[in-house]
N, C-alpha and C positions, 0 to 999 in steps of 0.2 A: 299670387302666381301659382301657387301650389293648388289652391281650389281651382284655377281656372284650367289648368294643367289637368286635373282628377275631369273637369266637366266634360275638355276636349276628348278624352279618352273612351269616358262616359260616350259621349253620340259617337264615337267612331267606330264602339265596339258594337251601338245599337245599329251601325250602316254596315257590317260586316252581314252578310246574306246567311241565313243557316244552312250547314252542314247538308248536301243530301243525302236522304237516309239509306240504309244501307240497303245494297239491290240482295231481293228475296230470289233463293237458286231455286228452282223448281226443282221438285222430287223426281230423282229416276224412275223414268218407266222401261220396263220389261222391254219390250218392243222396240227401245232407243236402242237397247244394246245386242241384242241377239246377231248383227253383223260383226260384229267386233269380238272375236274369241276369246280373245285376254283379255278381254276387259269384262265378258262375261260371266266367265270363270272368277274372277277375282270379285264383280260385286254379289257375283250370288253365293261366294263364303263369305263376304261381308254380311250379308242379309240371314243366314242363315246364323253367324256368330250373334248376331247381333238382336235376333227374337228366341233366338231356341231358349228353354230353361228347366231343363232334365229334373230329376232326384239327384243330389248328391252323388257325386262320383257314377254315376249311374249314366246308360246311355239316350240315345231320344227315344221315348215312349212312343206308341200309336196306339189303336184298335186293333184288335185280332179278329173276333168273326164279327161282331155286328153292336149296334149302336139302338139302346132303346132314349130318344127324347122326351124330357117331361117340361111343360111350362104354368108354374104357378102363379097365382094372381092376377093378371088380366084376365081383359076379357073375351071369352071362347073365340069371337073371332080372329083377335090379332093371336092370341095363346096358341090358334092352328095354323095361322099364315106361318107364323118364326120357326114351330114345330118341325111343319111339314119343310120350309128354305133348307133348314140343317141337316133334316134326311135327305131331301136332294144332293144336298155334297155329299154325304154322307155312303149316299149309291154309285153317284158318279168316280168316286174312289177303290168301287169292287165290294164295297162292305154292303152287307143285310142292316138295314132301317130298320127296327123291331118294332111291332104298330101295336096299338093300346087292345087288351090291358097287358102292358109290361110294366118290371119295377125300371122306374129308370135310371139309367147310368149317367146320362146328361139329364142334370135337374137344372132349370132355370127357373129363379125367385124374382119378381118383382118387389120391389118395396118404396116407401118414402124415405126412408131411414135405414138405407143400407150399410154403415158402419153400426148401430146398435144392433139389428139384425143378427147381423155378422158374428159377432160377439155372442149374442146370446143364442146364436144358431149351432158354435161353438161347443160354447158350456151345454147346452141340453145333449149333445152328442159326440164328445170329442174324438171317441174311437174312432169316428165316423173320417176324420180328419188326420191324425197321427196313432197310427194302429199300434207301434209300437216296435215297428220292424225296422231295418238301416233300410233304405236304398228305394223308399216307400213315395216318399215326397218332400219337398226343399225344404222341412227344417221349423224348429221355433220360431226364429227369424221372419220365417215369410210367412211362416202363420198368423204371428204377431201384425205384420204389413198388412194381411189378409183384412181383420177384424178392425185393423182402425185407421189406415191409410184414407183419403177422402178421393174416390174415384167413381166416374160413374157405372162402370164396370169392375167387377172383381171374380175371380176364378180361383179353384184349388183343386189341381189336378191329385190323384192318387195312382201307383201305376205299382205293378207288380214286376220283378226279376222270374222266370218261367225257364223252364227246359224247354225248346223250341221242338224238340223230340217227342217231348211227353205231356206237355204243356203242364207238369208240376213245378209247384213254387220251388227256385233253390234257396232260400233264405227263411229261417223258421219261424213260423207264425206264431202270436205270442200264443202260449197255453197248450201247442201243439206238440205231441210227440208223436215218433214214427214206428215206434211196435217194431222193432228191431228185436227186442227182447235182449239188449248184448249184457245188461245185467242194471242192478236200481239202484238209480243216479247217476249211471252211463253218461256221460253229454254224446256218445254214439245213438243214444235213443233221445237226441232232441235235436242233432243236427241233418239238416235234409241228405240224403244219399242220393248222388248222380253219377252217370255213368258218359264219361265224356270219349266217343267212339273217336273222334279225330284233332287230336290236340296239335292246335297253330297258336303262334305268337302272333300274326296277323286277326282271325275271327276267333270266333266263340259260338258255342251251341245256345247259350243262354242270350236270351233277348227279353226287354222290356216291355210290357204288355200296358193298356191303360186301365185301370179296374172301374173307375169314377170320376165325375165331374160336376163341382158345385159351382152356378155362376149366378152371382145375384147383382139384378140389375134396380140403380136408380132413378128410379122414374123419373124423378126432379132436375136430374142432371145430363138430361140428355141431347139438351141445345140442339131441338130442330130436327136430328136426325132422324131421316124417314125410317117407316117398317123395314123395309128393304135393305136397306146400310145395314141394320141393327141385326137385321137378319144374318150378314153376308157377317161381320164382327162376330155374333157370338159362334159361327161355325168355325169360324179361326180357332178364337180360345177353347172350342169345345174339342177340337181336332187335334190337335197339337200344342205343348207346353209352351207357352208364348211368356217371354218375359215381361210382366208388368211393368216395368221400370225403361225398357228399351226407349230411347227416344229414334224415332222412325219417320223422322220429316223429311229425311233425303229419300224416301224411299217412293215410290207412289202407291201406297196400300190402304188398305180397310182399319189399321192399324190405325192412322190417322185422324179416324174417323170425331173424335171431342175436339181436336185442335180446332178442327173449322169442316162441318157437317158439308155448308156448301162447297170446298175446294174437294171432299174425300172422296175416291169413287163409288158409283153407286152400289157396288156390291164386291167382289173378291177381285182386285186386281190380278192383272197376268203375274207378278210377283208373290200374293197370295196363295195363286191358282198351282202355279210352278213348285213354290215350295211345300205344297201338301202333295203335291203329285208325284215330286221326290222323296218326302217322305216315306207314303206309301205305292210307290207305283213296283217299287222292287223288293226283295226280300235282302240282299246279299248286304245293304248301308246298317240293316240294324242288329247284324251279327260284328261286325268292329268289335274288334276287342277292348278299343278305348274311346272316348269321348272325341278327341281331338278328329281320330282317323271317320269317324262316323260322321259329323260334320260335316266334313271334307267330302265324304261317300255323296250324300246328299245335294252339297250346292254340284259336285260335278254331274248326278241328275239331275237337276235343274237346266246344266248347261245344256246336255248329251239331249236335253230332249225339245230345246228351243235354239239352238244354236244353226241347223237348218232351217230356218225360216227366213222368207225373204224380208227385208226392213219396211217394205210397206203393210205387213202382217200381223197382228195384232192377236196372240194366241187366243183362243173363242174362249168364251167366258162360261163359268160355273152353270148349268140351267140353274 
């Protein structure tokens, strides 16, 4: 009885039909919601919470005047297609594309072996990477992630705190002092001296600048993805501190782009395009006094600047 009991059980759990699997949400796009105020507002500080990844306590970094790209290891022609893509956002943001011979500020590395690379790209130059300053870039931690994490993309922003006035550094560079002359072994003669004309508990004089960017890409691990995607991706990360770690499958972005090459779009989504446009389209988001309110500055440029569009519209794309 009991075997026969187990048999019945047996085929009745192999005529139970499987489970349907579970329905895949499509990632929002831009365009779905620009009718809808509150709702705009709220997903673009979600989008905005959810890639930004400053320095330490630090606010969101950009470009200040201009952007020289370098692309190593391929070859000359795709090395000028990607080159010239990332100047193109690059201009269409108001900023100067610096054209060869420059030293470049966005380096892009090809490799096969992009975590030993990484590593040893590291060790041959780490100043290069952690200057030695606070508020520089995210830390041991994600330097660490940097050199051994397995991605096919990896980035390490560098950005500098500046007097928006004077455009000097407020925070002291290692080995530098400032000839103050106030006497020897002063820390008045190694702390930066700024003159802050209008002091709010709302902004700040001082804004974050971007000084460098290292993006080393794996060749081996790039499933598919056309020149053009790769293109439209590395201006993101080369553009603004994007968090490696973000998972972005609600979103519809270039971000996407290793999950599944053929669902990603083919180059900078309207969500993308929006949030580098708030980034840099104003000045007033990257004097915030704190991280949180700058944020906020930002996705509400996002909204301020697609929120009049009618829902059949679809904000024009990146050239």
């Amino acid at each position: 009885m009991i075997v026969g009991g187990l048999l019945a059980l047996a085929l009745s759990a192999q005529q139970v039909p499987p489970a349907p699997p579970a329905p895949v949400e499509e990632p929002i796009r831009l365009e779905d919601v620009v009718v809808d105020a509150r709702r705009l507002e709220s997903a673009a500080e979600e989008y905005v919470d959810l890639i930004a990844a400053p320095a330490g306590r630090r606010g969101l970094a950009r470009w200040h005047d201009g952007v020289c790209v370098g692309v190593a290891n391929l070859e000359n022609a795709l090395s000028q297609q990607l080159a010239d893509q990332v100047s193109d956002v690059v201009r269409s943001l108001g900023l100067r594309a610096h054209e060869p011979p420059c030293h470049p500020s966005v380096l892009i590395i090809a490799t096969t072996d992009a975590a030993r690379f990484a590593e040893e790209f590291v060790a041959m130059r780490p100043v290069l990477f952690r200057v030695g300053s606070p508020g520089m870039d995210r830390g041991k931690s994600a330097l660490r992630a940097f050199m051994t994490e397995d991605r096919p993309v990896r980035w390490w922003h560098v950005s500098l705190p500046i007097d928006s006035q004077t455009g000097m550094p407020v925070i002291r560079m290692p080995g530098e002092v400032n000839g103050a002359g106030v006497g020897a072994g002063s820390v008045m003669d190694y702390a930066p001296i700024t003159n802050v004309n209008s002091p709010s508990r709302l902004s700040s004089q001082y804004v974050d600048v971007l000084k460098r960017v290292f993006i080393i890409v794996d060749v081996d691990r790039l499933n598919n993805a056309t020149a053009q995607q790769l293109g439209a991706y590395l201006a993101m990360v080369a553009l603004a501190q994007i968090n490696p770690e973000a998972d972005t499958r609600q979103f519809d972005t270039i971000l996407n782009l290793f999950d599944d090459p053929a669902a990603a779009p083919p180059g900078l989504s309207g969500w993308d395009q929006a949030y580098l446009e708030g980034l840099y389209g104003s000045g007033s988001e990257s004097h915030r006094i704190n991280q949180r309110s700058q944020v906020q500055a930002v996705a509400a440029a996002i909204a301020d600047a697609y929120r009049d569009l009618p829902d059949e519209t679809e904000p024009a794309p990146v050239p």
